[in-house]
N, C-alpha and C positions, 0 to 999 in steps of 0.2 A: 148341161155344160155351159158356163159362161163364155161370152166370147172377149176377149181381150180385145180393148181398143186403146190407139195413142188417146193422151191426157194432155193438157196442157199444163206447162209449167207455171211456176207461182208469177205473180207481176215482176218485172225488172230482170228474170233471168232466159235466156234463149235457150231453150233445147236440141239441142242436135243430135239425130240417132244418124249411126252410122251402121253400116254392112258393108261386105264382099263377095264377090259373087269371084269362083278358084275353077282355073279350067288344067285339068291336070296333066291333061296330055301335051296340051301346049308349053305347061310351069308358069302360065301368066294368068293374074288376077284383075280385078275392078275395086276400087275403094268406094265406097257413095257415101253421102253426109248431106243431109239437110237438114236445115236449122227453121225454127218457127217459134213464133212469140209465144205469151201467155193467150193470146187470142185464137193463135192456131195458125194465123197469118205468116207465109213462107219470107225469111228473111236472108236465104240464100241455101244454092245447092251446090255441090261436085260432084265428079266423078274420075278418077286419076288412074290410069293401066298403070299395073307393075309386068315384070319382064323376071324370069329365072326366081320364080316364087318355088317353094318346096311342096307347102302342103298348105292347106285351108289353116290350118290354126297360124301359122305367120301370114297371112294374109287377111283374119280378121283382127289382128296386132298391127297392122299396116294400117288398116281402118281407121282403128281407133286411134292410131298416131294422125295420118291424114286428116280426121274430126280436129286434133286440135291445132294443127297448120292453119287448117280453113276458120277455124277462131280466132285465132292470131292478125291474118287479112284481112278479115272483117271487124277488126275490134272491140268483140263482145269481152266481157269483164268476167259477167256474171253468166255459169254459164250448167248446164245439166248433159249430160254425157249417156246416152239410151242406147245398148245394143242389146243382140240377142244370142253372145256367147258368153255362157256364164263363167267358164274357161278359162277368157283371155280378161275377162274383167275382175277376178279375183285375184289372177296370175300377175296381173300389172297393178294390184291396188298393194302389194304383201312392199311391205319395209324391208325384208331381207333382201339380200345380195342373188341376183338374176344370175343364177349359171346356166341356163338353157341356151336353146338356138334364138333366144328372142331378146338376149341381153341389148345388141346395139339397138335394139326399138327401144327396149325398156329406157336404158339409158337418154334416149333423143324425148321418148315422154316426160322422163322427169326433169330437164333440159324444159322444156315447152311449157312443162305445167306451171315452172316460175316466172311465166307473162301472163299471168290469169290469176285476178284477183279470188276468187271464188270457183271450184269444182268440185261437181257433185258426179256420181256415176252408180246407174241402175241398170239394174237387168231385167229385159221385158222378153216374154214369148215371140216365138214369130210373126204371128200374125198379130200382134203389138207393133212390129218394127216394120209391118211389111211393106211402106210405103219408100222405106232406107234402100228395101231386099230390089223392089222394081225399077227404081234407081240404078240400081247396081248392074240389073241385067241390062239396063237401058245402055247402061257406060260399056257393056263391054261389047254392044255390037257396035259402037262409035269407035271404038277401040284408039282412044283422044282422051287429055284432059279436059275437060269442062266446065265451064264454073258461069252459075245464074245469082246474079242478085234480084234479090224480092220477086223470085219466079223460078219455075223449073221447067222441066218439057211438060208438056199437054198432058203426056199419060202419066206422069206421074202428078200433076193437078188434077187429074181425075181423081186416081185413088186418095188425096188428102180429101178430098171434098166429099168421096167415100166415105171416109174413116171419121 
């Protein structure tokens, strides 16, 4: 069994994998997004509670919208889009007309995407993203937004420096 690990992306473009971590009983989620060079080097992180979430799959659509807010505040251009539900990244990548429950993300993504010179988006295993996932759990016992430039919490600088 190979084990999956984060890769760095090409020179000039920032990577940001994103996750959520969905607490059901409560209907509140965690969005997490950290971004890192071609070097590997953390170039910022969040993490943003949502409130009257339904189900994990609008919340890792939450994510992925959250991901490119936080690229937007930080300025990156060029940029690669890493999660680990193949779901919501195929479901938001389709040309056609969004009749689901996820239309108004769909719509605020494609809105968002047109301040971003270049976007890529792949799908990686869990334990590919798992430094996005420990973030996440991280955010939701702060149960706060948060936001690091060129740093994140301690444990989740462990696991990069893991990984």
């Amino acid at each position: 069994m190979v084990k999956e690990l984060w890769r760095p992306p090409n020179p000039g473009i920032i990577k940001l994998n994103f996750d959520a971590s969905f607490q059901g009983d409560s209907k509140t989620s965690t969005a997490a997004v950290l971004a890192r060079n071609n070097e590997g080097k953390i170039m910022g992180a969040c993490t943003y509670p949502y409130e009257g979430v339904v189900d994990a799959f609008v919340t890792e659509a939450r994510a992925y919208e959250r991901a490119l807010l936080f690229e937007i505040d930080l300025g990156f251009r060029s940029i690669l889009l890493e999660g680990d539900s193949l779901s919501i990244i195929k479901k938001l990548k389709l040309d056609s007309e969004d009749r689901s429950v996820l239309r108004p993300i769909s719509q605020s993504i494609q809105l968002l995407e047109g301040h971003i010179v270049e976007v890529t988006y792949h799908f990686v295993p869990k334990e590919a993203n798992r430094v996005a996932h420990n973030l996440a759990l991280e955010g939701r016992r702060c149960q706060t937004s948060c936001f690091w430039v060129e740093e994140a919490l301690n444990s989740v600088e462990k696991v990069v420096d893991e990984n």
